[in-house]
C-alpha positions, -999 to +999 in steps of 0.1 A: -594-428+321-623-460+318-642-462+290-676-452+292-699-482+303-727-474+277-705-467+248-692-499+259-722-521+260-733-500+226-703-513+209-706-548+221-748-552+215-741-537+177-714-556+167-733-579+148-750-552+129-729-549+097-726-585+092-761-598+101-771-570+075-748-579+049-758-619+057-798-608+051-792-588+017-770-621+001-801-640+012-823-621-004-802-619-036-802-580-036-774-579-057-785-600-084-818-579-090-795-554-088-778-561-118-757-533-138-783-502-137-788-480-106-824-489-094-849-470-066-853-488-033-889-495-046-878-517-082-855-532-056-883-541-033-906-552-059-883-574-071-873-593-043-909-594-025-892-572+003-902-537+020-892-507+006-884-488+040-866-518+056-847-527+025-834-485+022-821-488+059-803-521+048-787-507+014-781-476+031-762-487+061-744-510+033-736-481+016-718-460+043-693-490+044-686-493+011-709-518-002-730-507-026-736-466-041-762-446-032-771-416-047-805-416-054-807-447-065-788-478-051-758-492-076-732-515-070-696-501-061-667-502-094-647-534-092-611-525-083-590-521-107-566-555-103-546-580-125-565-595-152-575-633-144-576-644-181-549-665-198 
């Protein structure tokens, strides 16, 4: 059976979603006015001179892949637990 031609062309025209997304929020240095406490999307805006409603469709699509935590708030995700680098 073909794939369907529009879920096709979908897939193709919104590749670059995730990336270009995650490219915007590193520019704007989201994380680092993130810093360790859970803020709103508006402190986040404020703080970074951006717009509240575009910046929640950002962290939220960020979110469903793992990037940051939302629940309410936005925080960052836990560190994994690894192999300590210090000697």
């Amino acid at each position: 059976m073909a794939a369907n031609p529009m879920n096709t062309l979908m897939e193709i025209s919104m590749g670059f979603t995730l990336p270009r997304t995650l490219h915007v929020v590193a520019e704007l240095g989201i994380a680092d006015a993130l810093g360790e406490t859970p803020q709103s999307r508006e402190d986040l805006a404020a703080a970074t001179g951006t717009n509240a409603g575009a910046l929640d469709r950002a962290l939220r699509l960020l979110s469903a892949h793992g990037v940051f935590q939302k629940a309410g708030t936005y925080a960052h995700t836990p560190s994994p637990a690894g192999p300590s680098s210090s000697t």
